[in-house]
N, C-alpha and C positions, 0 to 999 in steps of 0.2 A: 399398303399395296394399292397399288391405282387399277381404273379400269382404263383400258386400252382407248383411245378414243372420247375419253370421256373426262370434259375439263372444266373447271368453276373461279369466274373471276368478283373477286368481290367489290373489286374496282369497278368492274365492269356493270356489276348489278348495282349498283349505288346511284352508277351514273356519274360518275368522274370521267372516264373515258369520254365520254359524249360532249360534257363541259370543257374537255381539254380541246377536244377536235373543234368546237364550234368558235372558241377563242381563238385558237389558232387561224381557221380562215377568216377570223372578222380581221384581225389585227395585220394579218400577215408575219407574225411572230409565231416561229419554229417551239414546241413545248419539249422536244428531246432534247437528249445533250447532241448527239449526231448532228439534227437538222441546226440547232441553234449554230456550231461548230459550222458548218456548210454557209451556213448566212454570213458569220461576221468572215470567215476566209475569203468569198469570193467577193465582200464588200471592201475587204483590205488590197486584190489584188486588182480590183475596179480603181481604187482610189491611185494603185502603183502603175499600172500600165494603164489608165484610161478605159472608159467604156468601148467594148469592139463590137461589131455587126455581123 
């Protein structure tokens, strides 16, 4: 049974979260599946219809 409110990431206290988020803005590389998924689609329809403004 949990407490309402009250949550424990182990990822989180290790310090993995922090190492993901900081690689992520050095590189520009997406670390989810979502963002990664986001990056190579809107690179695929850059390459299909041309960059727009």
């Amino acid at each position: 049974m949990k407490i309402p409110g009250v949550s424990f990431s182990l990822k989180r206290a290790i310090g993995v979260t922090r190492a993901k988020q900081q690689f992520s803005r050095a590189t520009g590389i997406p670390t989810t599946k979502a963002g990664l998924e986001r990056k190579i689609g809107q690179a695929v329809i850059s390459a299909i219809f041309g960059k727009k403004k």
